[in-house]
C-alpha positions, 0 to 999 in steps of 0.5 A: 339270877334274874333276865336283867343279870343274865342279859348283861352278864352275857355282854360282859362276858361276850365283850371281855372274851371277843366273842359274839361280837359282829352279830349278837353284841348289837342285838344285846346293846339293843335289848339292854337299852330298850328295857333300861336295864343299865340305869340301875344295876344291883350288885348282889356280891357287893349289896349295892345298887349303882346307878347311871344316867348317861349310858356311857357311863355304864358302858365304861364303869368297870366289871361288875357294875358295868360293860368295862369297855371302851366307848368306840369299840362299842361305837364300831360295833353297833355301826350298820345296825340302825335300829341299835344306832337309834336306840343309842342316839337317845340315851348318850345325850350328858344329861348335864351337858357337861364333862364327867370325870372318870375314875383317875379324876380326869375329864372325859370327853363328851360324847356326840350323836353322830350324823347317822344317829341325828338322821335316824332320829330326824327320820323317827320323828317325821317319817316314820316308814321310811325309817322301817326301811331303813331298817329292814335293809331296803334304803340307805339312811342318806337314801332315805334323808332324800326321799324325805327332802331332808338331804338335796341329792349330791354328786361327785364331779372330776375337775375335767370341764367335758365332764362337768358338762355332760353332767350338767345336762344329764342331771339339771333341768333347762331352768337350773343349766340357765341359772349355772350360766348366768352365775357363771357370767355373773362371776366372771364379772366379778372376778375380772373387776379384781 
């Protein structure tokens, strides 16, 4: 039995039996991935070779081509593994932008990038050292999206005006305050014209 059997095997069977979930399985997608190891798998007892393009595809397909499991379990368990959710974004594009149909003949959904996995790509492609420390635990992706100018900073406001206030002087410059009461005024404008 060769490393390429042995790697998914070891998912197979770590995935089947509910073992080594929360800290191996990420670390076994990854090295799966990375050395593309579940575009083509050769099925000794079966002497077949199956292919797939779309790793969900290969996630899904049942024992022994493929991982038989259900693409959300995997989902939750790569989640907070940014370096496993990178290496996920780029291989679960539909190379054919289409539905596949599964095995009872019925169409399954497509799946799409999450926000986090578009953010881990943006960062991959133009900041590059900010995505290590995202990796290495230093910074939050959003932390990370704003310190590149990617993401604006946000904040969460209770509806309560003194509040509203004592934010808007903490955190806005004299221009930006200025410009708040002048489309406050402006708006009101608007309002009682209606």
């Amino acid at each position: 039995m060769d490393k390429e059997e042995d790697i998914i095997k070891i998912a197979q069977t770590a995935l089947r039996d509910n073992k080594l979930r929360k800290q191996n399985i990420p670390k076994i997608i990854l090295e799966i991935i990375k050395e593309n190891k579940w575009r083509e798998r050769k099925l000794e007892n079966l002497n077949t070779i199956e292919k797939f393009e779309y790793f969900p595809d290969f996630v899904c397909a049942p024992l022994p081509s493929g991982l038989d499991t259900d693409w959300e379990i995997i989902k939750k368990l790569i989640s907070g593994y940014p370096d496993v959710e990178l290496q996920v974004a780029k291989v679960i594009t539909n190379p054919h932008g289409v539905h596949i149909k599964n095995n009872d003949g019925l169409n399954q959904p497509i799946i799409r990038k999450t926000k986090k996995q578009k953010d881990l790509q943006q960062l991959e492609r133009h900041r590059p050292d900010l995505l290590e420390k995202v990796k290495k635990g230093e910074l939050s992706v959003f932390g990370a999206m704003k310190e590149a100018g990617f993401r604006k900073p946000r904040m969460e406001v209770k509806l309560d005006p003194s509040k509203v206030v004592k934010i808007i002087k903490e955190k806005f410059t004299p221009k930006q305050i200025e410009e708040i009461i002048e489309l406050l005024i402006r708006d009101d404008n608007t309002l009682h014209r209606k």
